[in-house]
C-alpha positions as CSV (number, residue, x, y, z in Angstrom):
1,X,91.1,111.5,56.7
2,X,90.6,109.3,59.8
3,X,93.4,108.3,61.8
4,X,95.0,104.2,61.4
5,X,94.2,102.0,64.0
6,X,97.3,101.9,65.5
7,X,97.6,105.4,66.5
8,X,94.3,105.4,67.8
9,X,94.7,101.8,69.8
10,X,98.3,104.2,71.3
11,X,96.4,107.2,72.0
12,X,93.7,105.2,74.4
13,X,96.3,103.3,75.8
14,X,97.4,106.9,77.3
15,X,96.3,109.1,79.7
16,X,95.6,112.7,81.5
17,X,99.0,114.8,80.4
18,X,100.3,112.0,78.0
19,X,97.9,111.3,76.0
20,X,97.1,115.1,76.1
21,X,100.8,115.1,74.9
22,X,100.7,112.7,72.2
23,X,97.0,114.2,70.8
24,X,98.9,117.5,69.8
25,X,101.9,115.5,68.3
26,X,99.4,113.6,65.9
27,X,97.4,116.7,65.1
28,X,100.6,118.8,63.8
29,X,101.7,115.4,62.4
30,X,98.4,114.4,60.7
31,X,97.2,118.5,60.6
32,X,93.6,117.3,62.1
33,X,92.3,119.4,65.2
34,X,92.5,118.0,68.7
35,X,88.9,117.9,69.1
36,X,88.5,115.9,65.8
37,X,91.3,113.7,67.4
38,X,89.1,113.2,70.7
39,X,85.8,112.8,68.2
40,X,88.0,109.4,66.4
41,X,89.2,108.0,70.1
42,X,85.6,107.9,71.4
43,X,84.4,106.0,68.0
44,X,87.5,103.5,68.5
45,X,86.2,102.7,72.0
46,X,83.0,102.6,71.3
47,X,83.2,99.9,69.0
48,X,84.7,98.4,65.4
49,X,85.2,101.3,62.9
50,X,84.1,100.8,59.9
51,X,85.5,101.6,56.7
52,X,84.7,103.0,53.7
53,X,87.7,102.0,52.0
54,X,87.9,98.4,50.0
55,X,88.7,95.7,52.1
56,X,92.1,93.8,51.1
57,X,92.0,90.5,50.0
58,X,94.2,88.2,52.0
59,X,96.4,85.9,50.3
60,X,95.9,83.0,52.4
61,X,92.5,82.4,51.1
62,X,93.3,80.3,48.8
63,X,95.7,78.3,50.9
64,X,94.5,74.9,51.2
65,X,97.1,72.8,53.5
66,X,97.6,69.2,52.3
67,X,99.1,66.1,53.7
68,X,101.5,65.4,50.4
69,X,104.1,66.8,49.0
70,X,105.3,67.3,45.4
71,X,108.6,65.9,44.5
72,X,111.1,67.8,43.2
73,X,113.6,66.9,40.3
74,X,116.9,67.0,41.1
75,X,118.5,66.0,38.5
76,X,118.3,69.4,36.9
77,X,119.8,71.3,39.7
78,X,122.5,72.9,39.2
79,X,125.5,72.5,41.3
80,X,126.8,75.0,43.9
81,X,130.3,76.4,44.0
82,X,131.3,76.1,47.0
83,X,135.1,76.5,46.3
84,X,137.2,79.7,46.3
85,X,137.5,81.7,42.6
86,X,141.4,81.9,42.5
87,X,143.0,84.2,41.3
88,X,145.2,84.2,38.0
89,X,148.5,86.3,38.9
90,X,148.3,87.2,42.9
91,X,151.8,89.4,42.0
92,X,149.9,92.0,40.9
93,X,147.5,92.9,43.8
94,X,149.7,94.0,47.6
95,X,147.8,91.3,50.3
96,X,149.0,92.9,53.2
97,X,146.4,93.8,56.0
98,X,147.9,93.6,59.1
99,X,151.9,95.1,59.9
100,X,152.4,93.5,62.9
101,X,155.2,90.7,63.2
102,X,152.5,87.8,63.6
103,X,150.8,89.5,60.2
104,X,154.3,89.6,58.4
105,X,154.3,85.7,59.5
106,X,151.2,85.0,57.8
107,X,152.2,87.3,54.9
108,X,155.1,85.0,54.3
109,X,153.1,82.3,53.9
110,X,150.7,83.9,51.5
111,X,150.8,80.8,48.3
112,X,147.3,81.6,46.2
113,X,144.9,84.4,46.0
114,X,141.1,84.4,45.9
115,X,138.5,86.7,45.5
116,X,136.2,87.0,48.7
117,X,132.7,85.2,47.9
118,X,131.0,88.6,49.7
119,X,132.5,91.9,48.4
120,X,135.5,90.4,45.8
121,X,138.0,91.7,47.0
122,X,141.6,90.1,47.1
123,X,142.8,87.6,49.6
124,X,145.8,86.4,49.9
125,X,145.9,82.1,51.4
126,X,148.4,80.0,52.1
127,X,147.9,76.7,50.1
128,X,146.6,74.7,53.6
129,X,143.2,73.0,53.3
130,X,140.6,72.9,54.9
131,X,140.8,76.9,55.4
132,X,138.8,79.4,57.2
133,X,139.0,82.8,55.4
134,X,137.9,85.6,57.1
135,X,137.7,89.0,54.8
136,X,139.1,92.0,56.5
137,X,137.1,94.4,53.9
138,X,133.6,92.9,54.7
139,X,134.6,90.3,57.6
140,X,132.9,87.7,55.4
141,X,134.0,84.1,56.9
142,X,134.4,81.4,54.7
143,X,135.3,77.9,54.7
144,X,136.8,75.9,52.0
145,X,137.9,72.4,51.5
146,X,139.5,72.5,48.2
């Protein structure tokens, strides 16, 4: 099985104890002898190697660029939620993240609970708006207006 391109274009880029280096890692690697190793470089210098395998077909073919573009309908798109998924009874879930006094101040002033957008877990908000919301599971941040 011949070597890729790549290792070969690696191995010529190297020389004297290096590349003598690097020849017996691919050979345990690929389990092909040094000397067929050596055999492969010289071809790859020598010139293009060509292969016996199918060639690929490239998906860019086909691609003719154009100076127009198609319209798209709108009117059948449907809207994106960009507000937060509240939460129907914040009682039941404990929204506390941080002990410190400043975290016990924000705590206090906990109003509404949403899920995180990210990983849904439970925030707890105070009712303020605009609001940034960043998630201490995931450190998702969020901002909502309503």
């Amino acid at each position: 099985m011949p070597l890729p391109n790549d290792v070969l274009a690696r191995l010529c880029g190297l020389s004297g104890y290096e590349q003598m280096l690097e020849i017996d890692a691919v050979s345990r690697n690929h389990g092909i002898s040094s000397d067929q190793i050596q055999q492969e470089m010289a071809a790859f210098q020598a010139g293009p190697v060509v292969s016996t395998q199918p060639t690929e077909i490239d998906p860019f073919a086909d691609f003719n660029p154009g100076a127009h573009k198609d319209l798209v309908d709108l009117s059948q798109a449907q809207p994106v939620n960009t507000g937060p998924q509240f939460i129907d009874k914040p009682d039941q879930y404990r929204m506390k993240y941080n002990p410190s006094q400043e975290g016990r101040d924000k705590q206090s002033q906990v109003k509404q609970a949403i899920i995180c957008p990210s990983c849904s877990s439970p925030l707890g908000i105070p009712d303020v708006r605009p609001i940034r919301v960043t998630c201490p599971q995931c450190l998702h941040e969020a901002f909502f207006n309503s």
